[in-house]
Structure formats: C-alpha cells, structure tokens
N, C-alpha and C positions, 0 to 999 in steps of 0.2 A: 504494500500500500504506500503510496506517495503520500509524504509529510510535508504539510507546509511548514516556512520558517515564519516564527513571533518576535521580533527584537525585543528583546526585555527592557525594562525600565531604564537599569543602568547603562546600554548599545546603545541608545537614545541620547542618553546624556553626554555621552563619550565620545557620540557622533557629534554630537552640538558644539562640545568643545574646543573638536577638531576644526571643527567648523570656522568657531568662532576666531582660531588663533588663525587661522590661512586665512581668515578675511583680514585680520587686523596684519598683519605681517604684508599682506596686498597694499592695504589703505596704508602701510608707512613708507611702505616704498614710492607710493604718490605723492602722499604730504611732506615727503622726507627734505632738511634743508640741504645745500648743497653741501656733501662728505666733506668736502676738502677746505672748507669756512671753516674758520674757528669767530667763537661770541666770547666779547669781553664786556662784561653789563659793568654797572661803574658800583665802584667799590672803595669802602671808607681803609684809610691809611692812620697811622698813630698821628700822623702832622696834621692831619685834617681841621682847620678849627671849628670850634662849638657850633653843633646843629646838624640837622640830616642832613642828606646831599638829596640833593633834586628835593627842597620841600616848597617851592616856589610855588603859586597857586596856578591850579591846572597840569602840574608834573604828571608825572605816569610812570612805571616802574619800565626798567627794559621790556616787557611782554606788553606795555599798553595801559594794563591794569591798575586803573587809579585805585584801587579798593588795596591794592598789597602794599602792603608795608616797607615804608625807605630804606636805604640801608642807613645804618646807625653808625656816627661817631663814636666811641665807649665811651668818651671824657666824659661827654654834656653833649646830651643827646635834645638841644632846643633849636628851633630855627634860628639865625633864616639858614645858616648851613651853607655847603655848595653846590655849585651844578657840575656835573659831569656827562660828556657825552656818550654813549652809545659806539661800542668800533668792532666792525669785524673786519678779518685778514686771512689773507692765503699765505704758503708758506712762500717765504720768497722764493722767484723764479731768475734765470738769468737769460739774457740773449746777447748775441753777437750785433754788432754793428758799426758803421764806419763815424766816428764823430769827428767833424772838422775840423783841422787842426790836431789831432790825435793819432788820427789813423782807425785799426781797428780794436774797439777796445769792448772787454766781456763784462757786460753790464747785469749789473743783481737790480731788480727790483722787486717791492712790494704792494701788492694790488690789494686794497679796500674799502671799507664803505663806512661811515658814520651814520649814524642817528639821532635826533634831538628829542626825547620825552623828558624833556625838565620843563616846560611847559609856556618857554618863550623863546624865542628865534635867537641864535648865539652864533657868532664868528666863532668858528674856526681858524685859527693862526697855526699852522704844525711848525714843529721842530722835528726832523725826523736823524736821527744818529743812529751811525751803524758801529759797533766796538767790537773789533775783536779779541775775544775775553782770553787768548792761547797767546796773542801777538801783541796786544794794547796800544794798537792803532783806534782810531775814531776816523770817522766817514761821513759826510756833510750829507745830508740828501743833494744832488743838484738839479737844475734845471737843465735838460738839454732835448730841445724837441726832435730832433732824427731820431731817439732813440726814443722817447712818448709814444711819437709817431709809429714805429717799430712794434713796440708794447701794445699800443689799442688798434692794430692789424691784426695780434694774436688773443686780446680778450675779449674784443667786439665787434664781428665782423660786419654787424651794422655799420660803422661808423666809414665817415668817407677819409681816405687815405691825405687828406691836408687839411682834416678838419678834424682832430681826435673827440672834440666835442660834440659832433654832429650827430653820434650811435645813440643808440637805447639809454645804455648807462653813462654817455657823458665824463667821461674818465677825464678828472680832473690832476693839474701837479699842485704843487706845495704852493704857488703864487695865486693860480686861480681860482683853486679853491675856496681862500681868501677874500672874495671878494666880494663873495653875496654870504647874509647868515644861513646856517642852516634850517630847514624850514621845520616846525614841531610838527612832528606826529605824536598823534590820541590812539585813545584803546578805539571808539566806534568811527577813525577815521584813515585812509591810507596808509600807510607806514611811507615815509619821504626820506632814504638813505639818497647820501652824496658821494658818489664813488670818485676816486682818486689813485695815484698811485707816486708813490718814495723808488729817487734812483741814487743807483751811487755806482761810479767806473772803474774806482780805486778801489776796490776791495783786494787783504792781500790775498794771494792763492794759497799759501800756507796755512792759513787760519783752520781751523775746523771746529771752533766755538764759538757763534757769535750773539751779542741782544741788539737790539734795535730798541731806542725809547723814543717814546710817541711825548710830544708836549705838545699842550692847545685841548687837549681833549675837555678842561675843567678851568676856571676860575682858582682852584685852589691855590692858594701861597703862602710859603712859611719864610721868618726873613732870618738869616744865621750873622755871626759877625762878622765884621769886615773880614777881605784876604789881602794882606800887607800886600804892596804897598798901598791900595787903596783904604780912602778911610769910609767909603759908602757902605750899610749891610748886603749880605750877599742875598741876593732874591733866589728862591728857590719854587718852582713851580710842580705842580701835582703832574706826576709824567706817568705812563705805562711804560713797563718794559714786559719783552719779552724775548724771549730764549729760544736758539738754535741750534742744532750739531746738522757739520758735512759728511757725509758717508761717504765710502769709492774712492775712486782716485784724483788727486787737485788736476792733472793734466789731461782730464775725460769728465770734465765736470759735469752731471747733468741736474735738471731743477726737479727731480725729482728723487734725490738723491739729502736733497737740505727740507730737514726736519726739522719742527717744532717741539721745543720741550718743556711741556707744563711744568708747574701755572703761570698762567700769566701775572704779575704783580703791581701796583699801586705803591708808587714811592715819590719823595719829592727829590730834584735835582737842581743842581744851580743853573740859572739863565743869565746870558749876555742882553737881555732884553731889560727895558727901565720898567720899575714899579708902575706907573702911570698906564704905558701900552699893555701891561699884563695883566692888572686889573679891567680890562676893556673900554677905559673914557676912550680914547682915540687909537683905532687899530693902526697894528706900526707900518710906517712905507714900504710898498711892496718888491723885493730886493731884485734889481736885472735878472731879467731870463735871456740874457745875451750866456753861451756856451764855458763858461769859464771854470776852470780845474778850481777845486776845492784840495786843499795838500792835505795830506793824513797828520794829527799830530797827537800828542800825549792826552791823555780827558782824565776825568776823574769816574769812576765805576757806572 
C-alpha cells in the first residue's frame, strides 16, 4: 500500500527557518553597503571639551536617527559640545601617471565621502597627511589635476575626462571641496555625502606602515603650550587617523595589496593653521592648485 508523506510540526518549522535565513542572506546581499567602505561615525576623544558632539538643534546620529543618543564626552557631558562630521574611505589605491615637470610618478590616493548630521551646513577645510610610521616621513596631500583627472576615469566613469566634477559622485580635491559647506542630511531626508579624494606622489616605496590623518572633519580644538621659539599656544585640532600595512613586494606594488588596520581613532594634533580660521569665522584662502612638489619632512606622530 502506498503511504502518503505528513511533515510534522517540527519539518514545518525547520523549513520556515530555512526559509527564512536564505531570504535574509538574499535581502543582504541587496541592501549590502559597499565591502570595501569602511564608516567612521564621529567619536568623542579625552581632549574633546565639555558637551556632546553633534548636540546642535536638528543633529542626527551617523544612521539619521534623531531619537539615538550623542556620543558623550566623559568629562561633562553638557552642550553645546562639538560637531563632527561623518567620513567614509576606501583603502588607499595607487596609479601610474605622467605629472608635469616630474615625469612618471606612482601616485597613492584616497577616495571618500563625508556626511553632515550635526544639523547645520559646515565647511569642510581637510588636512590630509600621509606618515610613514616604519620610515617617519610625512606627505602633504597635493593638488595635481592629470593625476584627479587619472583617479575619476577609474572611480567614475560617469564623469567627463576634463571635467572630474561633471560624474554622478562629483569627486572633489582638498581645495574644492572647500568651497561650498556640506549640505545636512536628516533621518526622513536624503542622505547628501560629498565625495573627494587625498593624493600624495612622494610616498617612500620602502614604507610598509602607514596613517593618514584627516583634519576639518570637527570644530574641535585643544590649545597646548607654546613650541620654542614661538611664544603663541600650539592649536591643536580634532583629526582622525587611520592605519595601514603594505603587503607583496614594494617593486610590484599593487592597490590591493594596502590594507587597512582597525580602528580607526579620534585624537587631537597640532595645526599650522590660526585659531581664528579653525574655529570657522573666516575659512582660510584656498592654497594654489598650480602642480607643485610638497618635500617629505620630519612630523610629529
């Protein structure tokens, strides 16, 4: 006699389960951000002074969410606090190219994107330093548009090849980004990242440790004492850094090869910039984007 089959209560459940984890594993691979982003939400430092950060009226936490809670200073945790912005980054990439007056030179860059949920439109000013922490060289970001040019051919191929800003993402340098604030995004409104990108052509090939520190992301500033022979206090600015190791071999270099290495950190460093333009009354003049070598010199960590 032929039996039918019954799934019993629990084959039901088990199937459901299955179910349910293949569907969700589907829907993340849809919703997924992109692998190779890394998210830096802004984060309080011991220097930070008194008050939340982002508690300005209308803030929003990195995800939107005006309902979540700021991040906290330990000291004294009262407004008004500071703002800090929003940054994501890829790992740095490098390309080949011919810069003027140089020849062919193998350029590292950093391709990323800011956001503004602190709740009012903020200039961005970057500082971007490259150090390598094996060698104790320092790296100026520079301006040099054949190699921009070069960069938003391989991350936007919207974009028209003498107009880097012309694509989808608008890929901004360290001057023009500068120039308009960043616009705020809300939890029930668009999210308005400004993507950019940090070069440097000097990097040495020996290195295989490097950070990169971001300044401009925050308002923050701590002031320390003067550094002989000056008798002015040293202004010291809320910067991100972050960490990298090279893998392979320096004379086969490739960009997928320089890795990122957690976490990222919130610390303050000194600036060549005056108290006045750092605190935001008057953003500072925006430095030549005529091609000129930045020379590697000693820095401080």
């Amino acid at each position: 006699m032929r039996q039918s089959f019954k799934p019993s209560r629990s084959t039901w459940i088990l199937a459901g389960v299955i179910l349910s984890a293949v569907s969700a594993a589907f829907s993340g691979l849809a919703l997924a951000d992109n692998p190779n982003e890394k998210k830096v939400a802004p984060g309080a430092s011991p220097l930070d002074p008194p008050g939340d950060i982002n508690s300005a009226a209308n803030a929003a936490d990195a995800t939107g969410d005006k309902e979540a809670k700021p991040a906290i200073n330990p000291r004294n945790p009262t407004p008004p606090g500071i703002w800090v912005l929003d940054f994501k980054f890829n790992d740095p990439r490098i390309v080949k190219v011919d810069i003027p007056g140089r020849g062919q030179r193998v350029c590292w860059y950093l391709k990323y994107s800011v956001a503004n949920y602190t709740g009012e439109p903020r200039y961005f000013l970057p500082e971007f330093e490259l150090k390598t922490q094996d060698r104790g060289t320092i790296h100026k970001d520079q301006i040099l548009p054949k190699a921009q040019r070069a960069i938003v051919k391989l991350e936007d191929p919207t974009a028209d090849a003498d107009d880097p800003e012309s694509g989808y993402l608008r890929i901004r340098n360290s001057v023009t980004i500068a120039r308009e604030p960043i616009p705020v995004s809300t939890k029930n409104g668009p999210t308005k990242p400004i993507h950019g990108v940090a070069i440097w052509d000097d990097v040495d090939p020996d290195a295989a440790k490097y950070s990169i520190f971001i300044t401009g992301l925050s308002n923050g500033i701590a002031l320390a004492d003067p550094i002989p022979p000056s008798k002015e206090p040293t202004v010291r600015r809320k910067t991100l850094q972050i960490n990298f190791k090279r893998l392979g071999d320096k004379y086969n270099l490739k960009s997928e090869e320089i890795r990122f290495v957690p976490p990222a950190q919130w610390i303050y460093r000194a600036t060549d910039l005056q108290l006045g333009a750092v605190a935001g009354i008057t953003p500072p003049a925006a430095p030549s984007a005529q091609e000129k070598p930045a020379a590697p010199g000693q820095g401080q960590p």
